[in-house]
C-alpha positions as CSV (number, residue, x, y, z in Angstrom):
1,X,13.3,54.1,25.3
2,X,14.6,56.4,28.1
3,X,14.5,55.0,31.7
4,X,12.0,57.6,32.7
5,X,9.3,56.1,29.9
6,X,10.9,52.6,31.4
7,X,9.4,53.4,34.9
8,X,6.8,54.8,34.0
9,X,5.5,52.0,31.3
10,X,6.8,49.1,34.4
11,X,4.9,51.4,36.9
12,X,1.6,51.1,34.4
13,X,2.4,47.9,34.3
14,X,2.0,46.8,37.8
15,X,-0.7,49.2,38.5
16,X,-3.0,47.4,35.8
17,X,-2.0,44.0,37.0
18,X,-2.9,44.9,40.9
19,X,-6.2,46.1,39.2
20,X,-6.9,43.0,37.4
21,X,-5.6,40.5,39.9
22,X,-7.1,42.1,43.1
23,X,-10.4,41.4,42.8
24,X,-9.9,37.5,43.3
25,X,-12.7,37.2,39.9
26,X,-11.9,37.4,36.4
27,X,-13.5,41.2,35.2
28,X,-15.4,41.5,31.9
29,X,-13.0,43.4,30.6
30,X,-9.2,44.6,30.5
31,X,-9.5,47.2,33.0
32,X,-7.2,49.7,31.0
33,X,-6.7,51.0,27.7
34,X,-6.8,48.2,25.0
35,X,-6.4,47.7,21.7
36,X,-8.9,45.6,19.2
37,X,-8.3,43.3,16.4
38,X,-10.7,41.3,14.0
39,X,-9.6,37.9,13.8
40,X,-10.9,37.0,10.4
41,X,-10.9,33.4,10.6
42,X,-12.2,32.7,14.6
43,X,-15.1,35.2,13.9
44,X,-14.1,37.3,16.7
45,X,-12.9,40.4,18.1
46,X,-9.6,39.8,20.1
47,X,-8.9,42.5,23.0
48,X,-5.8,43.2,24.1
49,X,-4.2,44.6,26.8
50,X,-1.1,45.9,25.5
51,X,0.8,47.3,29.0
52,X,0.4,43.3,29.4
53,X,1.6,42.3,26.0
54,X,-1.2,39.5,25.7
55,X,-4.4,39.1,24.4
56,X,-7.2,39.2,27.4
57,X,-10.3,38.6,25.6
58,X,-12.5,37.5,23.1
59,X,-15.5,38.6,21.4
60,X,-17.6,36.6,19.4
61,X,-19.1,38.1,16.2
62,X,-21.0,36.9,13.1
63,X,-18.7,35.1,10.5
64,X,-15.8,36.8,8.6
65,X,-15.0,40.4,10.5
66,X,-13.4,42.2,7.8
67,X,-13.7,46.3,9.1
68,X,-13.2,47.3,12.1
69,X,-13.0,51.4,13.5
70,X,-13.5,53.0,17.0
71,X,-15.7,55.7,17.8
72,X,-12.4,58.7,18.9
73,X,-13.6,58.7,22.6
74,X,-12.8,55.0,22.6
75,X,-16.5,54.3,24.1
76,X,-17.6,51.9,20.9
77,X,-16.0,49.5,18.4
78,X,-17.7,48.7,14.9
79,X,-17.3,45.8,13.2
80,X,-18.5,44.5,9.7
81,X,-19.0,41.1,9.0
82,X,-18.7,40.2,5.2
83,X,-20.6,36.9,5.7
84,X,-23.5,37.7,8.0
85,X,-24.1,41.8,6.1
86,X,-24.4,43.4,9.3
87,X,-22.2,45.7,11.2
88,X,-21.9,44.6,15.3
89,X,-21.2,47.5,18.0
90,X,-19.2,46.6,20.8
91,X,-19.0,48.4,23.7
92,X,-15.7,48.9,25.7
93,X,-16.4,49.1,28.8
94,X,-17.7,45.6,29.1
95,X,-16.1,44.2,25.8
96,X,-19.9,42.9,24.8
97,X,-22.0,43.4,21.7
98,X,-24.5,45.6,22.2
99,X,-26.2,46.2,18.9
100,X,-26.3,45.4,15.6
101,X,-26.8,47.4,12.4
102,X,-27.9,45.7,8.8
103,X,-26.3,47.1,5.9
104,X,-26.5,44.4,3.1
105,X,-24.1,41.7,1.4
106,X,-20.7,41.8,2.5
107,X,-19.5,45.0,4.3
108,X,-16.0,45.2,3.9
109,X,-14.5,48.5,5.3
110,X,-15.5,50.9,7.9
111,X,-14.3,54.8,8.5
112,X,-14.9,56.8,11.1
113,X,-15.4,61.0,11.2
114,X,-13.2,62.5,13.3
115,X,-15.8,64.0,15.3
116,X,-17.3,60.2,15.7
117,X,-20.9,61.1,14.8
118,X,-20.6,59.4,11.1
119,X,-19.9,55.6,10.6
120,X,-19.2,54.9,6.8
121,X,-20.1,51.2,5.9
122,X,-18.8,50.3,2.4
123,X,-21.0,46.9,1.3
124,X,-19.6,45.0,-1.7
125,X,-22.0,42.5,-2.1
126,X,-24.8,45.3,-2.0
127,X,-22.8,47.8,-3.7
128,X,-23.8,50.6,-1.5
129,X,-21.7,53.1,0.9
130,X,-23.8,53.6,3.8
131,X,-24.1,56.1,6.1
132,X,-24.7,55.4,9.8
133,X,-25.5,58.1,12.8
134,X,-23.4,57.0,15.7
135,X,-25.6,58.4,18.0
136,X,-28.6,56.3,17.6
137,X,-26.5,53.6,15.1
138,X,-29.1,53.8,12.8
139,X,-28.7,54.4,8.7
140,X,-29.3,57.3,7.3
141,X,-28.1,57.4,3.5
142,X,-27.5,54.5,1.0
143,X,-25.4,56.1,-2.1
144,X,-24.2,53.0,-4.5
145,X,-20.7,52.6,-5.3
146,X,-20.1,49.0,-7.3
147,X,-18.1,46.4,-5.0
148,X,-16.9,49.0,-2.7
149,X,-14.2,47.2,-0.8
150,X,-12.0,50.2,1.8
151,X,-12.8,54.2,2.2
152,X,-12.1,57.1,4.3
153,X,-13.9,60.4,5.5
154,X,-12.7,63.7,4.9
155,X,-11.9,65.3,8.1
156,X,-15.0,67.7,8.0
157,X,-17.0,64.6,7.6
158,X,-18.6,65.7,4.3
159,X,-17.0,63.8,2.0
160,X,-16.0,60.2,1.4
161,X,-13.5,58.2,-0.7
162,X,-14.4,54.5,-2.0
163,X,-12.5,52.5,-3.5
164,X,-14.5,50.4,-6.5
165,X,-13.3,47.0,-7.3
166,X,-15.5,46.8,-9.9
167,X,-14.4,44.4,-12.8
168,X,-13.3,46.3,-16.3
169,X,-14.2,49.9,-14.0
170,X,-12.4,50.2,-11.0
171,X,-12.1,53.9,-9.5
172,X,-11.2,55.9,-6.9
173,X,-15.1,57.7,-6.4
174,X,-15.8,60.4,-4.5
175,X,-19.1,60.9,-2.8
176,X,-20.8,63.9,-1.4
177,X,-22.4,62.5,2.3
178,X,-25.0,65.9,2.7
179,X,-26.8,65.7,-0.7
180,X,-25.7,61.4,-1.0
181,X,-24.5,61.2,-4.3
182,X,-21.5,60.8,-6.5
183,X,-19.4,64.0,-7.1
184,X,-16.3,62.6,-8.5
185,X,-14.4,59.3,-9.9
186,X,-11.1,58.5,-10.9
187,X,-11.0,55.5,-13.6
188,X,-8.2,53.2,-12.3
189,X,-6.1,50.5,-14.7
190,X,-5.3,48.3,-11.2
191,X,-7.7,47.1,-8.2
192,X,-8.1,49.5,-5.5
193,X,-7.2,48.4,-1.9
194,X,-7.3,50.8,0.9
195,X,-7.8,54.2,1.2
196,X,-6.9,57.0,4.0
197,X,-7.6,61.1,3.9
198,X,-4.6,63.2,5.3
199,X,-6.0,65.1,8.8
200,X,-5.9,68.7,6.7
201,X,-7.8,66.8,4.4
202,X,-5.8,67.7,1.0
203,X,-4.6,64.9,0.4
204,X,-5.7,61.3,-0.3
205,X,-3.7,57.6,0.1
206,X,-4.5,55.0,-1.7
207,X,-3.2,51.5,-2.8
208,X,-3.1,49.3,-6.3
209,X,-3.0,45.7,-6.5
210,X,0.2,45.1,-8.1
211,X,1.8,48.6,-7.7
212,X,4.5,48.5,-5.0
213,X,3.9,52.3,-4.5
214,X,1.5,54.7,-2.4
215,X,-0.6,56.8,-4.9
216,X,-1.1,60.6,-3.9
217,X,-4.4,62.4,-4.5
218,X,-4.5,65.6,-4.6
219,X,-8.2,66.4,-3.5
220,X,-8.2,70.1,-5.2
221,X,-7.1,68.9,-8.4
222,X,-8.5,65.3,-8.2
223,X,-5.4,63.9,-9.8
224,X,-2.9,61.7,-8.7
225,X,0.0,64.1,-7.7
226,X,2.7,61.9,-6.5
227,X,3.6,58.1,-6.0
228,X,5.7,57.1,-3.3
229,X,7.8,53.3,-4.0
230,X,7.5,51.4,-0.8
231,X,7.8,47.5,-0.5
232,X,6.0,44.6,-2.4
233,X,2.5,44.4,-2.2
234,X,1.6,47.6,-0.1
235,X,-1.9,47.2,1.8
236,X,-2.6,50.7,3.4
237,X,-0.7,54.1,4.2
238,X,-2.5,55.6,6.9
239,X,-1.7,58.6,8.8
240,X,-0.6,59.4,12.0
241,X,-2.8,62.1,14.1
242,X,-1.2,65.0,13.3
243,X,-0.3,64.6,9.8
244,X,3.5,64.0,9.7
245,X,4.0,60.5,9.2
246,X,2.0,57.8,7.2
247,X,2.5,54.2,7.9
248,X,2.6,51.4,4.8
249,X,2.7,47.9,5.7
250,X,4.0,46.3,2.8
251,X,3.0,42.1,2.6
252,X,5.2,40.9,0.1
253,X,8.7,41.6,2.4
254,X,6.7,41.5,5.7
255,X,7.8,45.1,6.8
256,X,6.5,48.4,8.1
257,X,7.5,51.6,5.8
258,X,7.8,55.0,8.1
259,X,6.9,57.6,5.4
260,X,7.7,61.4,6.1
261,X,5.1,63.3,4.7
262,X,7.0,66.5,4.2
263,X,9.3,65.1,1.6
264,X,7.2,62.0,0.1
265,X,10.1,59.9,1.0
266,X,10.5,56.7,3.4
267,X,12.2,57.3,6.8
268,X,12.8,53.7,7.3
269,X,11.2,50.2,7.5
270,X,10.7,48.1,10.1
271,X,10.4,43.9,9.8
272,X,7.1,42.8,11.4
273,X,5.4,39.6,11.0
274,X,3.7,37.7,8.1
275,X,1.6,39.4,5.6
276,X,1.1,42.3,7.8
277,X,-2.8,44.0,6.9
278,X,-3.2,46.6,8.7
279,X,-2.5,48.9,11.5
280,X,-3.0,52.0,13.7
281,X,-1.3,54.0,15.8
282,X,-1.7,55.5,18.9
283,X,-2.8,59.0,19.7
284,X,0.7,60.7,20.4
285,X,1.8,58.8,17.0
286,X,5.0,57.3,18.7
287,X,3.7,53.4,18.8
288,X,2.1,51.3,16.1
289,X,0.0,48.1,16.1
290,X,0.6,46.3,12.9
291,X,-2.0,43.4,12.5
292,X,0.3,40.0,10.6
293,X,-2.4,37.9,9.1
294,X,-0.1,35.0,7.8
295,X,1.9,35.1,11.1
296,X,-1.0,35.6,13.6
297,X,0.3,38.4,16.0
298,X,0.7,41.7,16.5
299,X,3.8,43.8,16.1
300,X,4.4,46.4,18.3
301,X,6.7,49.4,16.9
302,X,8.3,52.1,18.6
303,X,8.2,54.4,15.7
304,X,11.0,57.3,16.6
305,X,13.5,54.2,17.5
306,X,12.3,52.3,14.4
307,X,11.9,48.5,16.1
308,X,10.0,46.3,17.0
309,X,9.2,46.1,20.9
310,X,6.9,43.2,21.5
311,X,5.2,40.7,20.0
312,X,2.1,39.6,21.2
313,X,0.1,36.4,19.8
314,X,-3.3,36.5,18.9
315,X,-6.3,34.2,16.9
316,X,-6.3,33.5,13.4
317,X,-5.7,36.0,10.4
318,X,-5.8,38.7,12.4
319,X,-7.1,41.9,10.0
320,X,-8.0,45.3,11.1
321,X,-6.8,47.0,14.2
322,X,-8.1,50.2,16.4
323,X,-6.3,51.4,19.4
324,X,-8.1,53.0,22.3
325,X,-6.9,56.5,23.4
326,X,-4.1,56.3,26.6
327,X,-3.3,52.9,26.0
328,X,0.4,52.4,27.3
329,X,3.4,51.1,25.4
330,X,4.0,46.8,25.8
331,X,6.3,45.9,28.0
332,X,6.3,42.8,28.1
333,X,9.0,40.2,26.1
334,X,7.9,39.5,22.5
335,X,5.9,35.9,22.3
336,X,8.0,33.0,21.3
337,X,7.9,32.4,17.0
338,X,5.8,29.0,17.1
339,X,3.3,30.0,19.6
340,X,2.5,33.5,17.5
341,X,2.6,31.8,14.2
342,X,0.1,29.2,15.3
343,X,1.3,26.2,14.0
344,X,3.5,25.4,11.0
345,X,3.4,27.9,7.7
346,X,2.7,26.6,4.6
347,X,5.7,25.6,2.7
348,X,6.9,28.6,0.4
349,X,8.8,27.6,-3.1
350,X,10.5,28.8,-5.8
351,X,10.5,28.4,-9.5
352,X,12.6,30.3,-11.2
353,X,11.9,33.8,-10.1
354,X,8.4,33.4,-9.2
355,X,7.4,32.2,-5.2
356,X,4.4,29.5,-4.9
357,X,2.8,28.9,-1.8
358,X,2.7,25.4,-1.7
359,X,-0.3,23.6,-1.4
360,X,0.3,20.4,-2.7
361,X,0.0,18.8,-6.3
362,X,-3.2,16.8,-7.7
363,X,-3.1,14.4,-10.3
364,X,-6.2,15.3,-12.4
365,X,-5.7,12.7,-15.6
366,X,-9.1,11.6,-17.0
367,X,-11.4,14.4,-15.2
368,X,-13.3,16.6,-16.7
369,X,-14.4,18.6,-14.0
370,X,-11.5,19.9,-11.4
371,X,-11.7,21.7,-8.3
372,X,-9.5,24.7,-7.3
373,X,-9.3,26.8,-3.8
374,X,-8.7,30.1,-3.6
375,X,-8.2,31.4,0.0
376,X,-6.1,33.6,1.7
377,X,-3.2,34.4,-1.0
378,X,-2.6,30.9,-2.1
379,X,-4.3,28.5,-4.5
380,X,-4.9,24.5,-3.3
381,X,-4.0,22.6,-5.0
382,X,-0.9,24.5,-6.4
383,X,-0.4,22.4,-8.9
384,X,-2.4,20.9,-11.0
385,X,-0.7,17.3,-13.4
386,X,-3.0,16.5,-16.2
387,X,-1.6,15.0,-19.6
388,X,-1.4,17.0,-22.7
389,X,-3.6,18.7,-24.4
390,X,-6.2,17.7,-21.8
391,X,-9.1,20.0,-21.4
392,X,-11.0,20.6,-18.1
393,X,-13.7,22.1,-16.8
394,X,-12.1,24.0,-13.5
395,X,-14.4,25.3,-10.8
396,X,-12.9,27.9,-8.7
397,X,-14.2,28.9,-5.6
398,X,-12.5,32.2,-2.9
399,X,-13.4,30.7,0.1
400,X,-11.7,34.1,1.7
401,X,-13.4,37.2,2.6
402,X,-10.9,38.8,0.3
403,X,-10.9,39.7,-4.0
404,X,-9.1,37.4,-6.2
405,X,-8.2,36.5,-9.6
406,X,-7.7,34.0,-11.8
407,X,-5.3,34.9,-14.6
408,X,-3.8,32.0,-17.4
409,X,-2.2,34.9,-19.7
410,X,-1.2,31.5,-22.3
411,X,-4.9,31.1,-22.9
412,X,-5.7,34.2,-22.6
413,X,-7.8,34.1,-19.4
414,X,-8.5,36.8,-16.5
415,X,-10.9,36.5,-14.1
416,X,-12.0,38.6,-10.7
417,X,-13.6,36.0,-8.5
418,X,-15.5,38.1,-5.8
419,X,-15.5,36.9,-2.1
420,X,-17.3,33.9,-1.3
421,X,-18.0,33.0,-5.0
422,X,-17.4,30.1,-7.8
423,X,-16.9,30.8,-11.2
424,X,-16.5,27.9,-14.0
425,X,-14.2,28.0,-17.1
426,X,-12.5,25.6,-19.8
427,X,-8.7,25.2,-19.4
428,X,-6.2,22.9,-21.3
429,X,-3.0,21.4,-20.5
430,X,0.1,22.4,-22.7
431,X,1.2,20.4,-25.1
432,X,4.0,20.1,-23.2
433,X,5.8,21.6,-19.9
434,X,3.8,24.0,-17.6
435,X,1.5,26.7,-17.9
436,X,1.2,29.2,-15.2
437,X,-1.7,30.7,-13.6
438,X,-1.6,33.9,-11.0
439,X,-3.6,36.1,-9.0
440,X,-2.8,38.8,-10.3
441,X,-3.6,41.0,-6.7
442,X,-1.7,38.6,-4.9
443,X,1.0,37.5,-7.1
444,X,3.9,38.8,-5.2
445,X,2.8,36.7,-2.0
446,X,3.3,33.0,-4.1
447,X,-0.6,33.2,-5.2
448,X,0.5,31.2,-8.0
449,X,0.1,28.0,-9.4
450,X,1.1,26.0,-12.4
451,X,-0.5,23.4,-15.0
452,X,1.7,20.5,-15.7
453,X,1.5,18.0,-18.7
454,X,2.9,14.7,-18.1
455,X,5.0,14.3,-14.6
């Protein structure tokens, strides 16, 4: 950072803190630009002011705020709630909800037109992409897509992107918003995650479970033209305004990849937080907000210097993040480790080659009927002690907001469990040792677990 941008982000600085201090009353909102982040286990919105490097608000919303976009003039926030099926609008100026749109079971991800007059809603549990005027927040198409879970918009507005997690028929699908229908799809062998459109609109990002790559659509062709290797377990690749650079948080090594878009090649990477999720940049495409749900901050990263420049500690599995047009570079000194991690991580282990997010061990001898939790990229208990040959009943229920699965490749078992449901199956202990069960989306984050005969 230069010392002119030095003076003139302290100068921003004190400006905003004479605004927000004179007053002698606390205001109802940060009085500059601000950044907004869905905080996926506090149902709420945190806002954050980041020329202060802190988090000045929060904003209630219905449970499990999974998508959240802003309207481009920075007047409105949208945010979907995957347990309540409704879509709240929050308006920035006083950081209050001020409507509410129903959309069905589950939303999961939003997109916004670049022009802001179309919202895209993507419902899983209703298995619908819906279209919403901005103007008047009301729906005004319903095309199903089966558990749509991320999407983007075309730059013209015309055309959408959906990602379909559907079990046994997940696609890349391709909708046509004017005559609301399907137009195109693109049979997938992995889960799709998150999707973003290229601002010339020729090009498509997209993201596998499993794959440690970016795939490429080409939108002429409809083919996946390129795949660019990134780190373990890559969530999105967005891109910045004007086209040059897309940005890949990548959970498994907790790091931000820079890709150059004229070459298909990474720049650099930059370490963030935990389990990084998302993240957005800001108009001029020189600062990024990356969202760390396992560590529960925000990164903030000067992209041409490649580093991280504050740190700034918010709620509880913080998700999606939209930045407000103008809103200055953070300043102020990154936030100390334990107060952003919120508390102590859960132990991490290793067995062999394989990570487990320890959760503990549970001595199920003599039951029939066992319980197992799958939340946020771990299963609890880890491991399960039985004696051999046992055979149980196991009911597993995702808690999370998020897709899992419950794989047991030694007997032959793979499962999706949707968000918020339970599914039932028959499982036996090995006649001896271990047998291993995964998620096979979340694998490379420890979502693994083991059945143990004997001790």
């Amino acid at each position: 950072m230069t010392k002119r941008t030095l003076a003139v982000v302290l100068a921003v600085t004190v400006a905003l803190a004479v605004a927000w201090l004179g007053g002698g009353e606390t205001p109802a909102a940060s009085p500059g630009p601000k950044v907004y982040v869905g905080l996926f286990k506090d149902d709420a919105v945190g806002v954050i002011d980041p020329a202060q490097a802190r988090m000045v608000a929060t904003i209630p919303v219905p449970k499990g705020p999974h998508g959240l976009v802003m309207t481009p003039d920075g007047r409105k926030v949208y945010v979907s709630s995957d347990g309540a099926s409704v879509v709240s609008v929050v308006d920035t100026a006083t950081d209050r909800i001020v409507g509410s749109i129903e959309v069905g079971a589950n939303p999961h991800g939003l997109a916004m037109s670049r022009d802001g007059r179309i919202l895209l809603v993507v419902a899983y549990g209703a298995g619908e992409a819906l279209v919403v005027d901005t103007a008047t927040d009301r729906v005004t198409a319903r095309i199903p897509v089966a558990q749509a879970h991320n999407a983007a918009l075309s730059p013209d507005g015309r055309h959408a992107y959906v990602a379909s997690q559907q079990q046994g028929a997940a696609a890349l699908v391709t909708l046509d918003l004017e005559s609301g229908r399907e137009i195109g799809r693109l049979p997938l062998d992995k889960t799709p995650r998150a999707v973003d459109a290229s601002p010339d609109g020729r090009r498509v990002h997209f993201t596998l479970a499993g794959v440690d790559a970016v795939q490429v659509l080409d939108v002429a062709s409809g083919r996946v033209v390129a795949q660019i290797p990134v780190g373990a377990s890559p969530h999105q690749a967005p891109f910045t305004r004007d086209g040059r650079l897309a940005l890949v948080p990548s959970q498994g090594p907790g790091e931000l990849a820079i890709i150059d878009m004229g070459r298909d090649a990474v720049l650099g990477t930059v370490a963030v937080g935990k389990l990084p999720h998302w993240t957005a940049a800001s108009v001029d495409g020189r600062v990024a907000y990356v969202a760390n749900e396992g560590s529960n901050d925000i990164s903030v990263v000067d992209l041409p210097g490649r580093r991280v420049i504050a740190t700034i500690a918010v709620g509880n599995a913080p998700r999606k993040i939209a930045v407000q047009p103008g809103a200055p570079i953070a300043s102020a000194p990154a936030a100390p480790a334990e107060a952003a991690a919120g508390g102590p991580a859960a132990k991490t282990v290793r067995i062999g080659d394989v990570a487990y997010t320890d959760h503990g061990t549970r001595d199920v001898t003599g039951r029939r009927e066992v319980h197992l939790e799958a939340d946020d990229y771990y299963f609890k208990p880890t491991f399960l002690r039985g004696t051999p040959g046992q055979t149980v009943t196991l009911e597993v229920e995702n808690e999370s907001g998020t897709l899992h699965n419950l794989s047991i490749p030694g007997l032959g078992i793979d499962r999706d469990l949707p968000p918020r449901a339970k599914l039932k199956l028959t499982a036996t202990f090995p006649a001896s040792g271990t047998l291993a069960f995964h998620c096979k989306l979340h694998q490379a984050l420890g979502m693994n677990g083991q059945l143990r005969a004997g001790g």
